[in-house]
C-alpha positions as a printed NumPy array, in Angstrom:
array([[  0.   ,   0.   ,   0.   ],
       [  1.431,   3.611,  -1.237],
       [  2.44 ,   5.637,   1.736],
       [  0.193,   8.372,   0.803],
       [ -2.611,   6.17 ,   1.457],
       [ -1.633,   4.734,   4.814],
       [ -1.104,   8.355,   6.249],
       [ -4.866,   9.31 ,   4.386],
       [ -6.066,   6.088,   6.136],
       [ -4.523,   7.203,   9.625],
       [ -5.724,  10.392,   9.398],
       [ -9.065,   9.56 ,   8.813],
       [ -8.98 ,   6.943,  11.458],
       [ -7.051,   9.737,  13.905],
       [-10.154,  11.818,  13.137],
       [-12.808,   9.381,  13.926],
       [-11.327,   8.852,  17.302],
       [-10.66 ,  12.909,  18.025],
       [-14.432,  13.32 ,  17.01 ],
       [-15.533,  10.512,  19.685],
       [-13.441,  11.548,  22.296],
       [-14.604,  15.253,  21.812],
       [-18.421,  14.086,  22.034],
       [-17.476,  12.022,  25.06 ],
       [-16.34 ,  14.778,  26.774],
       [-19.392,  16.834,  25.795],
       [-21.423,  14.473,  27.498],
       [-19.737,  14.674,  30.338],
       [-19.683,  17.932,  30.658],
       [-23.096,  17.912,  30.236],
       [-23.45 ,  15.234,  33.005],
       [-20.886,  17.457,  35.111],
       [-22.716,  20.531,  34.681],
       [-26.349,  18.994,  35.029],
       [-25.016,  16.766,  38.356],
       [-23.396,  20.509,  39.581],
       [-26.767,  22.33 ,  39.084],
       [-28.862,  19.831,  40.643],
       [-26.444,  19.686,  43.663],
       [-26.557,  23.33 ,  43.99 ],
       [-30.476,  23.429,  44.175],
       [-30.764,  20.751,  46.191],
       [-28.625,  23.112,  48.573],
       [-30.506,  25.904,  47.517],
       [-33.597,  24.147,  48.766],
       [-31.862,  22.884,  52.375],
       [-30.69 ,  27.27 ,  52.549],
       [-34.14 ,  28.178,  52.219],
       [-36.078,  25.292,  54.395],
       [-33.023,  25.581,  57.318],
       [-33.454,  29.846,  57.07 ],
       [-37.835,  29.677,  56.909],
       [-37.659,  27.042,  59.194],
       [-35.266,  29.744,  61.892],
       [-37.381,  32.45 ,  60.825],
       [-40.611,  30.621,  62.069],
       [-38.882,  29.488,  65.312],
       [-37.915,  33.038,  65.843],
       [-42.068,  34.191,  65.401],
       [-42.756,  31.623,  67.262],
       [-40.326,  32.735,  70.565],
       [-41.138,  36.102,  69.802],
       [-44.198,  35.816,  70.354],
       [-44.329,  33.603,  73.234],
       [-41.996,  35.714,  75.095],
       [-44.695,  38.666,  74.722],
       [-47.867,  36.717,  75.873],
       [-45.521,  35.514,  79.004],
       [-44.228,  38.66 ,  79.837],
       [-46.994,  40.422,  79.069],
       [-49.01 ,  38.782,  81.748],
       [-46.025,  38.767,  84.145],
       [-45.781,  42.616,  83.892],
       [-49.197,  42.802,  84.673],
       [-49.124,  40.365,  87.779],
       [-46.071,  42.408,  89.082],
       [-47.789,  46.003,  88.669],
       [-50.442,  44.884,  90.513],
       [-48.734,  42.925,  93.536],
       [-46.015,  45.164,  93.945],
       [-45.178,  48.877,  92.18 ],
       [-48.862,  50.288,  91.745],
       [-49.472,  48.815,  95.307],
       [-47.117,  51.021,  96.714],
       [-48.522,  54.677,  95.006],
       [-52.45 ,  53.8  ,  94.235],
       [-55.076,  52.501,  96.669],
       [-56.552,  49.   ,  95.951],
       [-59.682,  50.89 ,  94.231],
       [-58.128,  52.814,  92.169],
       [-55.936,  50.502,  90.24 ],
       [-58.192,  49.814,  87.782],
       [-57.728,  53.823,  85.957],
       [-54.123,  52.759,  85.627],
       [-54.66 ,  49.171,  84.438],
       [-56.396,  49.857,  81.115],
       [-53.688,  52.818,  80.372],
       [-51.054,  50.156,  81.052],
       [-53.084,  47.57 ,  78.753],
       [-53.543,  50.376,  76.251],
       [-49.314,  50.616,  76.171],
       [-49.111,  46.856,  75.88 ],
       [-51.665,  46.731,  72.946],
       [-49.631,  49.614,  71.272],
       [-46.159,  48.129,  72.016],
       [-47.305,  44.263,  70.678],
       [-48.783,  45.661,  67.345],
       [-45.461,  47.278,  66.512],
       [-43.093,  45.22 ,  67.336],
       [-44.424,  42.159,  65.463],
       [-42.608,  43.191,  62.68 ],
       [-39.536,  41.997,  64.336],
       [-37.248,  42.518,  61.965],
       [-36.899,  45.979,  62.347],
       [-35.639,  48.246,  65.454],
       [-38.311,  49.924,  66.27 ],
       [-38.513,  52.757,  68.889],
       [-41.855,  53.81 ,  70.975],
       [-40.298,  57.001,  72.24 ],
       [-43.426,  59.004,  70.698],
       [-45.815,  56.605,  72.429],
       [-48.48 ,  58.452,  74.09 ],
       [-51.   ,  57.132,  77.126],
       [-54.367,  57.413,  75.826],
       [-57.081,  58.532,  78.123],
       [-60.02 ,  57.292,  78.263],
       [-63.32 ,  60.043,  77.653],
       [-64.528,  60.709,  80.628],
       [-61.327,  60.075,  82.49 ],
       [-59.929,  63.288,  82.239],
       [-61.852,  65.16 ,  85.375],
       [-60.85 ,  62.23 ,  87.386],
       [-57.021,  62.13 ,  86.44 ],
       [-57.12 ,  66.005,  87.618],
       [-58.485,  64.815,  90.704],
       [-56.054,  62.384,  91.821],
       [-52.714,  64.161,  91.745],
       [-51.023,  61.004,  92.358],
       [-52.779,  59.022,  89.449],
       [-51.807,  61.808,  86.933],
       [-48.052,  62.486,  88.005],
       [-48.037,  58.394,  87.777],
       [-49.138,  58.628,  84.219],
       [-47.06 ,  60.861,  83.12 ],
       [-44.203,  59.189,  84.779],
       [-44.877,  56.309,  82.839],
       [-44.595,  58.257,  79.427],
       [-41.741,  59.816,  80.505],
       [-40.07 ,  56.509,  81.413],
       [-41.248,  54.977,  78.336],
       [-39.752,  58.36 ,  76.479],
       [-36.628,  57.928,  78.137],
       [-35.803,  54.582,  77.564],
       [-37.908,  53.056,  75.404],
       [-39.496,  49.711,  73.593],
       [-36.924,  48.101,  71.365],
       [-37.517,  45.08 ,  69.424],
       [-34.921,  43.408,  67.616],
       [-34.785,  40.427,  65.168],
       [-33.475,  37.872,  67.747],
       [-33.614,  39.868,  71.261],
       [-36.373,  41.102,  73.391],
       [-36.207,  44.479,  75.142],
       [-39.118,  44.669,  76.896],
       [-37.263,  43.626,  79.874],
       [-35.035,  46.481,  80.385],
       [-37.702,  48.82 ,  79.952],
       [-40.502,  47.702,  81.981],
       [-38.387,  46.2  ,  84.948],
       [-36.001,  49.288,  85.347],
       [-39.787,  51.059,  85.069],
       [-41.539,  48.839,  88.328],
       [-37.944,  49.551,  90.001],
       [-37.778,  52.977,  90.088],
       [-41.199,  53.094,  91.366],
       [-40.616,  50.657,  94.095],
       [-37.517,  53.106,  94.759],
       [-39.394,  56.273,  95.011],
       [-42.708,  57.297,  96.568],
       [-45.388,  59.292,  94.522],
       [-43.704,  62.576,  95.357],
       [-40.46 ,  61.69 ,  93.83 ],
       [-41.947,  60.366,  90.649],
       [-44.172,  63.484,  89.728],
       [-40.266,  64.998,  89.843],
       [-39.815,  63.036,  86.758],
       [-42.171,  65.326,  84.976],
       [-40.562,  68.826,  86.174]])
């Protein structure tokens, strides 16, 4: 056989086997590529369950911690700091502005991922209250020490972190501290 054709002959034959090679690695780049995009949304998937999954735990503690504390607060006003400024029968003005606070401070901070700050919160009263607050000079420098308190240091929220302790304890302290006198000083 001419030489001519035995180099044609491997050529042809060397081409064949560069063609299959190239469409075998193709494929697996193909395979690579599909196996590397299904791995990645498969871990895609496991991101979003694993940060959903937080998120709800979060809403879930979130709001659990403000229906317990919530009702704690309001056992320990009673027992102990409103004890010490307000008679027994006159609690009950004070409750339902404290409740009103509570009500305000719960609807805002359920969006908990943002800081928010109550410092314009303002202590609604009640129509028909207002003759009665003037009345008892207590009751009203009481009130007003409560918005000034609430002013002053504020409800915080955060994405993973309660506040509401700071604020309301260091509040029921300082008026287990001072006596009705002191407090309407808060307001001078």
């Amino acid at each position: 056989m001419p030489l001519a054709k035995i180099q044609k002959k491997i050529k042809e034959e060397s081409d064949v086997r560069i063609s299959e090679i190239k469409k075998m690695e193709e494929e697996k780049r193909k395979e690579m590529e599909e196996a590397n995009l299904k791995k990645l949304k498969t871990e895609i998937e496991k991101i979003k369950e694993s940060t959903i999954d937080s998120i709800n735990k979060k809403k879930n503690s979130f709001h659990l911690q403000c229906g317990i504390k919530k009702r704690l607060y309001f056992q320990q006003a009673k027992k102990e700091a409103l004890q010490l400024i307000f008679k027994e029968s006159e609690y009950e003005l004070v409750k339902n502005h404290l409740r009103d606070i509570y009500s305000i401070c719960l609807e805002k901070t359920a969006d908990f991922a943002k800081i928010m700050n109550f410092q314009n919160i303002k202590l609604r009263v009640k129509k028909g209250d207002g003759e009665l607050i003037k009345k008892l000079a207590d009751q009203k420098r009481f009130i007003f020490a409560v918005e000034e308190s609430l002013e002053k240091n504020g409800f915080i929220a955060e994405a993973d972190k309660l506040s509401f302790d700071y604020s309301i304890e260091s509040l029921f302290n300082d008026f287990k501290e001072k006596n009705s006198v002191e407090i309407g000083k808060l307001i001078k």
